[in-house]
C-alpha positions as CSV (number, residue, x, y, z in Angstrom):
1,X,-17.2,-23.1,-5.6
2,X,-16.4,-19.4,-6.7
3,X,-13.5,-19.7,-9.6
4,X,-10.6,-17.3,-8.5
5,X,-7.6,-16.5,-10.7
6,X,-4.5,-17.2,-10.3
7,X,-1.9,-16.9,-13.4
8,X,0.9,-14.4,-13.0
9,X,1.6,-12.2,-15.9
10,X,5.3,-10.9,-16.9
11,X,5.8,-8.4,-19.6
12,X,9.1,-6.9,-21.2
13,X,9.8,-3.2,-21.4
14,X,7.1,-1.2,-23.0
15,X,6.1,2.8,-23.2
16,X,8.7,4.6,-20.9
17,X,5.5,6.4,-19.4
18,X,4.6,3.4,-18.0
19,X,7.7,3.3,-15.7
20,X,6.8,6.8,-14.5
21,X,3.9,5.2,-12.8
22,X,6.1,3.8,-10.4
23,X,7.5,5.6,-7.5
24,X,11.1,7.0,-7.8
25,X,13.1,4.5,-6.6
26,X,17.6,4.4,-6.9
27,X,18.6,2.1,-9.6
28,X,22.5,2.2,-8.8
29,X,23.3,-1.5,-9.9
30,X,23.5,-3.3,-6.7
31,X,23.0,-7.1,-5.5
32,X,20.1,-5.8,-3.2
33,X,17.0,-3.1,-3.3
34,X,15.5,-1.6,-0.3
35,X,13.2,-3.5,1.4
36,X,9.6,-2.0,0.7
37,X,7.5,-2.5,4.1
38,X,4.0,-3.1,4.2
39,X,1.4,-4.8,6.7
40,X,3.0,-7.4,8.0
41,X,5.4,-8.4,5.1
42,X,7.9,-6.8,3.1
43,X,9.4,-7.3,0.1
44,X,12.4,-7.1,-1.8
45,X,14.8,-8.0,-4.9
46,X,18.1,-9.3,-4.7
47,X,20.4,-10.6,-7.7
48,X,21.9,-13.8,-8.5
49,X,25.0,-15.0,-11.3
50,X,23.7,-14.2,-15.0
51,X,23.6,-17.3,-17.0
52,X,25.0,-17.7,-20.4
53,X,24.1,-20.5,-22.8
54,X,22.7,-21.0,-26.4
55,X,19.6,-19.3,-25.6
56,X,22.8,-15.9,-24.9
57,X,22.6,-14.3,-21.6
58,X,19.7,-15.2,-19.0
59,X,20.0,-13.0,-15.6
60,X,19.0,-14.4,-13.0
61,X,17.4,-12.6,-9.4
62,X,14.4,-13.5,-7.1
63,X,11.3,-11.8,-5.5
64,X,11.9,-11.9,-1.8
65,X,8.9,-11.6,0.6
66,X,9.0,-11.5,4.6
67,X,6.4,-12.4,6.6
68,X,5.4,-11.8,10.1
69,X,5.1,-14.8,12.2
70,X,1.9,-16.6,11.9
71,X,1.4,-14.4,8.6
72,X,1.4,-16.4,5.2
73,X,1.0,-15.3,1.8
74,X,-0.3,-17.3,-1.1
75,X,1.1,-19.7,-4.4
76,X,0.3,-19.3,-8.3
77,X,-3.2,-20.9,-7.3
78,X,-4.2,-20.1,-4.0
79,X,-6.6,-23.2,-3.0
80,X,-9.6,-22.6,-1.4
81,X,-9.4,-18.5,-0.7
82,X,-6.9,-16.1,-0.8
83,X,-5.9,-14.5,-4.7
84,X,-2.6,-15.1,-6.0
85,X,0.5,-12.1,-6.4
86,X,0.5,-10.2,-9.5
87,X,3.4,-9.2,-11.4
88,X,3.7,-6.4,-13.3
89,X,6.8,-5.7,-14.9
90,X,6.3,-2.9,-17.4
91,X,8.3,-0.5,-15.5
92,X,11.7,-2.7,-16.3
93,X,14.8,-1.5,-18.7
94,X,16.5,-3.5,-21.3
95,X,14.0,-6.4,-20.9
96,X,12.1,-8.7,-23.3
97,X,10.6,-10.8,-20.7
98,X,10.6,-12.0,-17.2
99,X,10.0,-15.6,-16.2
100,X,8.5,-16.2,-12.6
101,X,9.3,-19.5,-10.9
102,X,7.6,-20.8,-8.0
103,X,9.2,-22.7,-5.6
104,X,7.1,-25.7,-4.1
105,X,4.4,-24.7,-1.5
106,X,2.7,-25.9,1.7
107,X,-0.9,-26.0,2.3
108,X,-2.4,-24.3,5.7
109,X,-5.8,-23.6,7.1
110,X,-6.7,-19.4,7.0
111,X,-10.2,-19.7,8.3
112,X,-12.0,-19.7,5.3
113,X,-10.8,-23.5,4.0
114,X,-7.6,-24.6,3.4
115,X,-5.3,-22.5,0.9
116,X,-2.1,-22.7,-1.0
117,X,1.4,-20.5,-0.3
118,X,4.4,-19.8,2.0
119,X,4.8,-18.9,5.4
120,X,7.7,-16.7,7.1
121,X,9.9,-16.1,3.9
122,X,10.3,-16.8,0.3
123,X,11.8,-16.0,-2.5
124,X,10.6,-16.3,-6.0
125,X,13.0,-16.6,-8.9
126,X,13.1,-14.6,-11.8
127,X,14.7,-15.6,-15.2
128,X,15.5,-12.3,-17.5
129,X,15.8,-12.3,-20.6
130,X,17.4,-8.7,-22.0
131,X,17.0,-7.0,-25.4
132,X,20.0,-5.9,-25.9
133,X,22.8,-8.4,-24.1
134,X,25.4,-5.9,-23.8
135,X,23.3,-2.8,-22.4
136,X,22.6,-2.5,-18.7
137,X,19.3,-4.4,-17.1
138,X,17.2,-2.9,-14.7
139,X,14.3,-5.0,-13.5
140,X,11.4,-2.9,-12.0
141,X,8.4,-4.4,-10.4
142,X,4.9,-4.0,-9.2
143,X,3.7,-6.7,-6.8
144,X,0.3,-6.9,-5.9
145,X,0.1,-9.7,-3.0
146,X,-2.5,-10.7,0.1
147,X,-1.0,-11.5,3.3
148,X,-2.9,-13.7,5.6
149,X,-3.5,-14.8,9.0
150,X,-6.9,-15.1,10.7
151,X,-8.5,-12.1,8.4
152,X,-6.4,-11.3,4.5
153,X,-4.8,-8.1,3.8
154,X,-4.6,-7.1,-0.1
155,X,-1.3,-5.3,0.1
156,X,1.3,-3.8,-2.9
157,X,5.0,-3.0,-2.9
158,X,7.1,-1.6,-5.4
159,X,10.9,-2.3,-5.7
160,X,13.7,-1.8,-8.4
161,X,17.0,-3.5,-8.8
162,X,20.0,-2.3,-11.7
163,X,21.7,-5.8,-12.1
164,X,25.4,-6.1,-12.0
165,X,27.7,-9.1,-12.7
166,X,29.3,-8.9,-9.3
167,X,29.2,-11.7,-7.5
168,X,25.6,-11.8,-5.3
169,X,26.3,-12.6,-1.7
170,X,22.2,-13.9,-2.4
171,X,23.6,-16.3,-4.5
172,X,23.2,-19.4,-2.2
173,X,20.0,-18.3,-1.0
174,X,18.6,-17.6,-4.6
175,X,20.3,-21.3,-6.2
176,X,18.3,-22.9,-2.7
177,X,15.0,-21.2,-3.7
178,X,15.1,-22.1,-7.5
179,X,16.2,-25.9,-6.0
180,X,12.5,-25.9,-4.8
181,X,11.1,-25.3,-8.3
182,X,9.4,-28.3,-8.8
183,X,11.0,-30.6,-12.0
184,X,9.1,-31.1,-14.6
185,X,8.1,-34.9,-15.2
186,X,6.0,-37.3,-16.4
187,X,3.6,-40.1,-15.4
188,X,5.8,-43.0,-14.5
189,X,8.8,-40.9,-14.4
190,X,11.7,-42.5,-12.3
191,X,12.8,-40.8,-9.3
192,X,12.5,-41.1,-5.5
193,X,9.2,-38.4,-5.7
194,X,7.1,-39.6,-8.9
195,X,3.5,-38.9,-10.0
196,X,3.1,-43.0,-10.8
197,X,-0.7,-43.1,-12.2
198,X,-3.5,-41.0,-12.3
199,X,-7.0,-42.1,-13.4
200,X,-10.7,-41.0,-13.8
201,X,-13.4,-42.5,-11.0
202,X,-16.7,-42.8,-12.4
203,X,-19.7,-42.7,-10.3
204,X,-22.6,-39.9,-8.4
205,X,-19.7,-37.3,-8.7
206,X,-16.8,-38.0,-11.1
207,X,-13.2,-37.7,-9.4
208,X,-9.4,-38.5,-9.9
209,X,-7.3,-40.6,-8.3
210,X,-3.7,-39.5,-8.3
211,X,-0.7,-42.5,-6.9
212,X,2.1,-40.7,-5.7
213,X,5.4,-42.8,-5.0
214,X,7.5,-41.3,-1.9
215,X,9.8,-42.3,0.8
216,X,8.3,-39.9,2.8
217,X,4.7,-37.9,3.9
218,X,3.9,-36.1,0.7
219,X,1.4,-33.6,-0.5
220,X,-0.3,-32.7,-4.1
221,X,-2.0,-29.6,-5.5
222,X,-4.0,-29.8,-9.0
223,X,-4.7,-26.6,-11.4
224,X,-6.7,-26.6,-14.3
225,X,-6.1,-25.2,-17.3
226,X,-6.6,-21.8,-17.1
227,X,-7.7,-19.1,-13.9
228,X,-11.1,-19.6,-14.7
229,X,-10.7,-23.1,-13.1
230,X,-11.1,-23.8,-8.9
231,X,-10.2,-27.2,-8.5
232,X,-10.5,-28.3,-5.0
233,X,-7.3,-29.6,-3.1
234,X,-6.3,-33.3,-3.4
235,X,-6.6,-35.2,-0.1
236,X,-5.0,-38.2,0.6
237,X,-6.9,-41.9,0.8
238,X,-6.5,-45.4,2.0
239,X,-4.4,-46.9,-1.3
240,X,-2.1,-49.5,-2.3
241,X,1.3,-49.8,0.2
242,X,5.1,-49.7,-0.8
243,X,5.8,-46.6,-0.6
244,X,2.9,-45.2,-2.4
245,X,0.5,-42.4,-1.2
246,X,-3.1,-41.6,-3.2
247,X,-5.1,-38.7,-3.3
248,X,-8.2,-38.0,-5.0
249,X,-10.1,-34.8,-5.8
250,X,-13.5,-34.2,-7.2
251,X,-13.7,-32.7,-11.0
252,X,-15.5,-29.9,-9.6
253,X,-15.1,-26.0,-9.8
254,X,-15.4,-25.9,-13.8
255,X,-16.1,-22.7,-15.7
256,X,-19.9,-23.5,-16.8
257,X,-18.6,-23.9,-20.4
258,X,-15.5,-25.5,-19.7
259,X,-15.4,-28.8,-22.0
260,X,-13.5,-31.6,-19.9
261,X,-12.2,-33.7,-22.8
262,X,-9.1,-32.8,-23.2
263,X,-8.9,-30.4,-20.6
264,X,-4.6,-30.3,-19.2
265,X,-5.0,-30.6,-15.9
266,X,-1.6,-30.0,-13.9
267,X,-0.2,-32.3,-11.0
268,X,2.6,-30.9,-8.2
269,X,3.8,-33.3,-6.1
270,X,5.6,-31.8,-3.2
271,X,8.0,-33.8,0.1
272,X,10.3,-32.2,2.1
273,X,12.9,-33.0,0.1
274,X,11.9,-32.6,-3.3
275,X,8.9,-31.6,-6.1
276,X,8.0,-32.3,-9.0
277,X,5.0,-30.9,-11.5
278,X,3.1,-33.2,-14.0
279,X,0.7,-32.0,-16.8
280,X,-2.3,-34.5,-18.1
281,X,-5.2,-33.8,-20.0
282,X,-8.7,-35.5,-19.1
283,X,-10.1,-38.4,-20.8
């Protein structure tokens, strides 16, 4: 199984050269950018209420991409095919670092196996941290992306946002996009979705077993420890009843020198209604 990457990188300010890279784009603080059109998708940034806590001010915005219909484009780890978006941030004043969040995806058949990401719109949060709290922020970005339907299209879109403290007229849609964030939990965690065991099958090819408590049809994705990993995609099995789903996934598409001992291995659990994301590590 080819490995394919699929970790996002986020970087604060650095060289102001950098930023001159990108095209020249207004920076008038605003809840909204243009929209920056591409094949069969665009993509935005829009602004939500800044946050302010012991950790000082955290602003808050999200990555918005449009899709064509019956065009889908892909999650932190894209499954099967496909290669992830790529964040590059560099560009950005006023910043010491950019979180990106990624709300819970769906899995969907592109032709060449069964991949990982959204489909029609979504929006990906960002969490800001700035350098200087009481200076303006102004988050600038270079998204590198595929867009897929029967054939994928490597496309990239630049967009820049000043942020303001007016109240975001996104702010519903961004606080419903970071609702799909999965939680983090733990094995055995209470909770209406839970990750409930997970355990190593011996045998020809070694494999995990994953139960999955849920009151409705769930799904799971696993990722390994690092982009050098391709594990394949958890499919669900015949398993114990009450509410309980299980899937199991060969512990296949290893780097050649990857040890698995110890190995964290991470779990999303994803329903309709809710998601959570468990980490485990091998034997």
């Amino acid at each position: 199984m080819p490995v394919r990457p699929f970790h996002f990188f986020a970087t604060g300010a650095v060289l102001a050269a950098v930023g001159c890279l990108l095209p020249a784009m207004s920076t008038k603080a605003a809840d909204v950018s243009e929209w920056d059109r591409q094949q069969h998708s665009a993509v935005r940034l829009i602004s939500g209420q800044p946050e302010r806590g012991r950790e000082g001010t955290i602003w808050r915005a999200g990555v918005e991409i449009r899709l064509e219909e019956g065009w889908k484009t892909y999650w932190r780890y894209p499954g099967d095919s496909g290669i992830p978006p790529r964040f590059n941030f560099s560009g950005s004043t006023n910043v010491r670092d950019i979180r990106v969040l990624w709300p819970a995806p769906m899995r969907f058949s592109d032709g060449a196996g069964i991949s990982i990401g959204y489909a029609d719109r979504v929006i990906l949060p960002l969490r800001i941290r700035p350098r200087d709290p009481g200076s303006p922020v102004t988050v600038r970005l270079k998204l590198d992306y595929a867009v897929c339907e029967k054939l994928c299209v490597p496309v990239d879109a630049s967009v820049a946002l000043a942020l303001s403290e007016t109240k975001s007229p996104h702010e519903d849609l961004l606080r419903a996009s970071e609702a799909r964030v999965p939680r983090k939990a733990l094995i055995g965690d209470d909770g209406p979705l839970a990750i409930t065991a997970v355990r190593r099958q011996s045998g020809e090819k070694s494999r995990i077993l994953v139960d999955v408590r849920t009151p409705e049809i769930a799904d799971l994705f696993a990722e390994g420890p690092n982009e050098r990993w391709s594990l394949p995609l958890p499919q669900a099995i015949s398993g114990p009843e009450g509410g309980i789903m299980r899937f199991a996934f060969a512990l296949d598409g290893m780097p050649p020198d990857a040890k698995t001992a110890g190995a964290q291995v991470t779990l999303t659990a994803v329903s309709s209604s809710d998601a959570v994301e468990v980490a485990f590590y091998l034997d």
